[in-house]
C-alpha positions, 0 to 999 in steps of 0.5 A, a space after each residue: 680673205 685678210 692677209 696678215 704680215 708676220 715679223 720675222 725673229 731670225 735676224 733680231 737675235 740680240 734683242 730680248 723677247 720683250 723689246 722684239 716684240 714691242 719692235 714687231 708692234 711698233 712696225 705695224 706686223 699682226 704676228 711674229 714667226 720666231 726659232 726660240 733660242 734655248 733660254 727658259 727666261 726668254 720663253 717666260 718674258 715672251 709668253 708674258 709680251 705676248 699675253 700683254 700684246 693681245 690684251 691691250 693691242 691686239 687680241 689676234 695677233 699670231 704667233 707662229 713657232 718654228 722648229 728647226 733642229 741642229 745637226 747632229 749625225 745620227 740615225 733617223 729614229 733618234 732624229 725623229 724622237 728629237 724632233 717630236 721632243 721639240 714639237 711638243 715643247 712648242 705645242 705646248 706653248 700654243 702657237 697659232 701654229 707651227 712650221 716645221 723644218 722636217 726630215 733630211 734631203 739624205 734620208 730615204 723616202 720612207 725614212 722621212 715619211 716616218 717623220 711626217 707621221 710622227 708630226 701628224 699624230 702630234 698635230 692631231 693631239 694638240 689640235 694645233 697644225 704643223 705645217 712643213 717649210 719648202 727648204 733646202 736640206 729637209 725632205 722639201 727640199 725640190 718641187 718634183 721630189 716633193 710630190 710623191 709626199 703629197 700622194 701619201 699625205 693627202 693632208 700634208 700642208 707646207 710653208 712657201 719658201 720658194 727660193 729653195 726650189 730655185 736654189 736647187 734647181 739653179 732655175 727660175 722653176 721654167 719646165 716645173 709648172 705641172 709641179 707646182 700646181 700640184 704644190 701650191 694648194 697645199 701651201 698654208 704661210 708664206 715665206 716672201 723672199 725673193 730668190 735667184 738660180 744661185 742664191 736664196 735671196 738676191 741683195 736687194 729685192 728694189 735694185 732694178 736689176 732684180 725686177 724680173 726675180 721680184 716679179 716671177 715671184 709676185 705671180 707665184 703669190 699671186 696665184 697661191 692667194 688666189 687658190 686660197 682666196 676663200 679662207 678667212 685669213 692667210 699669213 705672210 712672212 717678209 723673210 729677208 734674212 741676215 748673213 749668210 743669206 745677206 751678202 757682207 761686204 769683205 773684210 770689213 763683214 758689213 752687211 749691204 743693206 739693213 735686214 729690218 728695213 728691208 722686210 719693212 718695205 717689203 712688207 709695204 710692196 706687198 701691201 700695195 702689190 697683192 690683193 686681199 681678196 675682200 
């Protein structure tokens, strides 16, 4: 199996679709994973530095699209209709996949089963998969509540993100192994950031003091890699990101550490730290 390091867009905002992706490909990354801003021009320059990228670089590199929709109050059948509108708009861009924040913590069970459904059609459609992000506010949001999903689609697929689960459950997961060994083979990408019992992310995943965090979470991976060891390839995302997730200083709202370097050197620990499986 080869492991391949994804870039993150959330945090790099400012830059325009070409000038990140150059960034990402100077930065030694095979993929970015990027929640397209609501610019028409910038899709065009994007799909343009990717069609260039896998041309004269790489002629794998991935591209993983998000959809990631903004609050609104409103029932679930207009989320839903909301929600496939945005899918298709990123199917038809072609992703190598997408990963999909889906659904609501507040909607009920089967209100957020529709919603699965719905993505599922589309996946099938398209022949291209979707697969749903461990996350706070959406219908995976805790790792017991998640299971009865599991039981109704049995090819559900998720993003691992689990400093969600940690957040939630304001614990290192202790007592919930039963549950994520139900969760873990169903995950398809993952999201590597370090999180603690009250924050998805801790301030600096090098500073000693989150040692004991780094580590859990480096088994957790561990043993996800190694459920999926068979595959032929398995993305990861170093997923650090910027405020509020990265702690500011006050006032001055400077943040502690650079986002960017950060998720670098991250991406070099876990080069160095989880095995290919070759």
């Amino acid at each position: 199996m080869k492991l391949k390091y994804i870039a993150p867009f959330w945090g790099q905002e400012q830059l325009s679709a070409e000038a990140f992706l150059s960034k990402v490909v100077e930065s030694g990354y095979d993929g970015v994973e990027i929640n397209f801003p609501n610019s028409d021009s910038f899709v065009r320059e994007f799909k343009q530095a990717l069609q260039n990228i896998r041309e004269s670089v790489n002629p794998e590199f991935m591209f993983i699209a998000q959809q990631v929709l903004g609050f609104r109050d409103e029932a679930v059948d207009s989320y839903k209709q909301r929600m496939s509108d945005r899918l298709m708009y990123l199917l038809e861009l072609q992703p190598t996949f997408v990963n999909s924040h889906t659904g609501r913590d507040y909607f009920d069970f089967y209100e957020n089963c529709d919603c699965i459904e719905a993505t599922t059609q589309l996946a099938k459609q398209y022949q291209i998969p979707i697969y749903h992000e461990i996350h706070r506010g959406r219908f995976s949001f805790h790792a017991k509540s998640l299971i009865p999903y599991l039981d109704i689609f049995p090819n559900l697929e998720l993003v691992g993100d689990l400093s969600h689960f940690c957040v939630v459950s304001e614990s290192m997961l202790e007592g919930q192994a039963h549950f994520l060994k139900r969760i873990f083979p169903r995950i398809r990408h993952l999201h590597a950031r370090v999180g603690w019992q009250q924050a998805p992310q801790v301030n600096h995943p090098f500073a000693p003091e989150w040692d004991t965090h780094v580590q859990q979470f480096l088994a957790w991976w561990k043993e996800i890699l190694q459920l999926h060891r068979s595959k032929g390839v398995f993305s990861i995302t170093p997923e650090f990101g910027p405020f509020p997730y990265l702690p500011q200083e006050p006032f001055s709202q400077k943040p502690f550490v650079n986002q960017w370097d950060i998720n670098n050197e991250f991406k070099q620990f876990l080069k160095q730290n989880l095995p290919n499986y070759a």
